[in-house]
C-alpha positions, -999 to +999 in steps of 0.1 A: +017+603+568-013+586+562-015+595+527+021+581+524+008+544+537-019+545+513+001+551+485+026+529+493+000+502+501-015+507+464+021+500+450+028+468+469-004+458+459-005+459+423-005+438+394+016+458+371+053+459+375+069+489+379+074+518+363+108+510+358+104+475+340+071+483+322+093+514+303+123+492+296+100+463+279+083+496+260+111+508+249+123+475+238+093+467+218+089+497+203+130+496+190+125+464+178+090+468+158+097+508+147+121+524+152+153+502+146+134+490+112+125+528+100+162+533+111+176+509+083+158+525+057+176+559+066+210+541+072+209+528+039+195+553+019+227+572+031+253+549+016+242+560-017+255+596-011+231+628-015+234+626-052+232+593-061+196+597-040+184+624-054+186+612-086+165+583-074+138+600-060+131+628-088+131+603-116+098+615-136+088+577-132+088+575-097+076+612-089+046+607-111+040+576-088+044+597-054+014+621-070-008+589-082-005+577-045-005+612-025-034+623-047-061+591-048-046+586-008-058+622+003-093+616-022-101+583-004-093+593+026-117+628+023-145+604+008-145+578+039-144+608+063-177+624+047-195+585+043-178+574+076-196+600+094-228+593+079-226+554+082-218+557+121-245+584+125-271+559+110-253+528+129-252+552+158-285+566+161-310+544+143-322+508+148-334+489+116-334+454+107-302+443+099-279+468+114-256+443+130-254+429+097-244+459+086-223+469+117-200+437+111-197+443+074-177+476+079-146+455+097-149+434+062-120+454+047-101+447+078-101+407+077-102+406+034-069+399+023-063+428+001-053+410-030-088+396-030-101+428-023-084+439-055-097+413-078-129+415-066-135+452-069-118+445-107-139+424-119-169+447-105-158+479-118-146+468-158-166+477-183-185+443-187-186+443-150-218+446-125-214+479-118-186+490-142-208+486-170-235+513-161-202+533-155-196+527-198-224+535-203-219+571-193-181+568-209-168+563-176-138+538-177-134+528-140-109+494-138-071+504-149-075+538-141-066+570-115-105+559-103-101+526-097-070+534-075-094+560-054-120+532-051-097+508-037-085+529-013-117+544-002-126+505+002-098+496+027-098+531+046-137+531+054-137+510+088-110+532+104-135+562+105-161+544+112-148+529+141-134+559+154-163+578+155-188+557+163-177+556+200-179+591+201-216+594+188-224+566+214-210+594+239-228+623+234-259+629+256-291+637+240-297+660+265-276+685+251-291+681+218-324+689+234-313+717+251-302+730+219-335+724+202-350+741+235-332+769+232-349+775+190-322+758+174-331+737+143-310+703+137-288+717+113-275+743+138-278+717+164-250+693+145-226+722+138-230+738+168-235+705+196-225+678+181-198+685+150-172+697+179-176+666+200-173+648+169-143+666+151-114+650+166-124+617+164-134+620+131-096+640+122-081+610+138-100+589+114-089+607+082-052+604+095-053+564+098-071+561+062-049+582+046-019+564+066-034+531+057-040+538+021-007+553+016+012+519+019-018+499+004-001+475-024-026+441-028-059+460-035-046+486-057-022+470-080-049+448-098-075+474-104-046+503-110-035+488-146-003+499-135+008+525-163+040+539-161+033+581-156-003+571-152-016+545-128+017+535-110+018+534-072+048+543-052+049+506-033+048+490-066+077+515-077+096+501-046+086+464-053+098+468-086+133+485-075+137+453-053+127+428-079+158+444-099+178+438-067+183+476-065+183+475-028+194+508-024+171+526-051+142+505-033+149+525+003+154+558-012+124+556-028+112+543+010+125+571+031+106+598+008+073+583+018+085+583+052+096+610+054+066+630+040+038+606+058+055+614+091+052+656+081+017+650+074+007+632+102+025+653+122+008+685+111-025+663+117-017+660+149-007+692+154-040+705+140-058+683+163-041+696+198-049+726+186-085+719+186-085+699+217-064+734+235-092+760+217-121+739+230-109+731+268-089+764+267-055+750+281 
């Protein structure tokens, strides 16, 4: 009985509407921002008929264009979970002059409109360029090429590991790190043995929002890509181009492919991850 009052106390005293009202304006929000949009891509992809699609999306053009974007996407988004690790570690665990500094510059990608992003990291990387030219030197063409297109990517994808891990690392207590070290391990045991397991979630998460994120990345990519047809073509330019034509319908095939395989691999992310998370709490 008492337990009852209580409750029902809590409930007449809080801020937050019910559970009723806060899951209609959810539900609401998320239909009008998502799910109705992602809808329409579907709905009209279907007027075209099976075949008519098809043919679309298995053009040689636009397939080549699904492995330039699947292929430098997955690349990038390997690279920043590798550095992304190492630059929260050291932003994590160390204090030198000019940290914050450095701290605030990782969110740089998030607030740089990409298309400046783009021309910027163009103008670097060709071969008369600050850094591009010690690439010529070796050879190494960089700007209009399958490496610029990596670069890019890894440029705009960086922050979200970061910023995903980094909390984590704030989180761990040292103790167990010394108990560890007590107990005759030596640090390299001690990271994939304490720490790594803590950390490997967070740091999948990561890899799934900057592959996400670079996957629909357009601004950045399509100045330093050179955009050659079989080559250096992007799937969003692909569906920019189809809409420039007024080819509305080509334009959300080619759309409802890259949903369609995103959503498997994000889903198999995820799945991967409550996997990990059931293995290590063992329910």
């Amino acid at each position: 009985m008492n337990l009852s009052v209580k409750s029902l106390r809590i409930k007449q005293h809080s801020i937050i509407p019910g559970f009723g009202i806060t899951t209609g304006f959810t539900v609401l929000y998320v239909s009008l921002m998502v799910l109705i949009p992602l809808a329409m891509v579907f709905i009209n992809s279907s007027s075209i008929g099976l075949y008519k699609f098809w043919e679309i999306v298995t053009e040689q053009r636009v397939i080549a264009s699904y492995k330039v974007t699947f292929g430098a996407s997955f690349i990038a988004a390997v690279i920043n979970t590798i550095f992304g690790l190492l630059l929260a570690w050291v932003l994590t665990r160390y204090s030198f002059p000019g940290r914050k500094i450095i701290d605030g510059l990782v969110d740089l990608p998030f607030a740089l409109p990409t298309a400046v992003a783009g021309i910027t990291l163009t103008s670097l990387y060709t071969e008369n360029g600050w850094i591009g030219k010690y690439f010529a030197s070796f050879g190494i063409k960089v700007s209009y090429t399958y490496y610029g297109i990596v670069i890019a990517l890894t440029f705009i994808g960086l922050p979200f590991v970061v910023r995903t891990v980094q909390p984590v690392l704030q989180n761990i207590d040292l103790e167990f790190e010394e108990a560890a070290a007590s107990l005759g391990a030596n640090k390299i045991q001690t990271f994939f043995k304490v720490i790594f397991p803590e950390v490997f979630p967070a740091l999948l998460t990561g890899f799934a929002l900057a592959f996400a994120r670079a996957l629909g990345e357009y601004g950045s990519v399509v100045f330093i890509s050179g955009n050659m047809p079989l080559k250096t073509e992007i799937t969003p330019l692909m569906i920019l181009t189809k809409l420039e034509q007024y080819d509305y319908n080509g334009a959300t095939a080619i759309a409802a492919v890259m949903l369609i395989i995103s959503f498997i691999m994000l889903l198999i992310i995820n799945l991967f991850q409550w996997w990990n998370n059931t293995r290590h709490t063992g329910r």
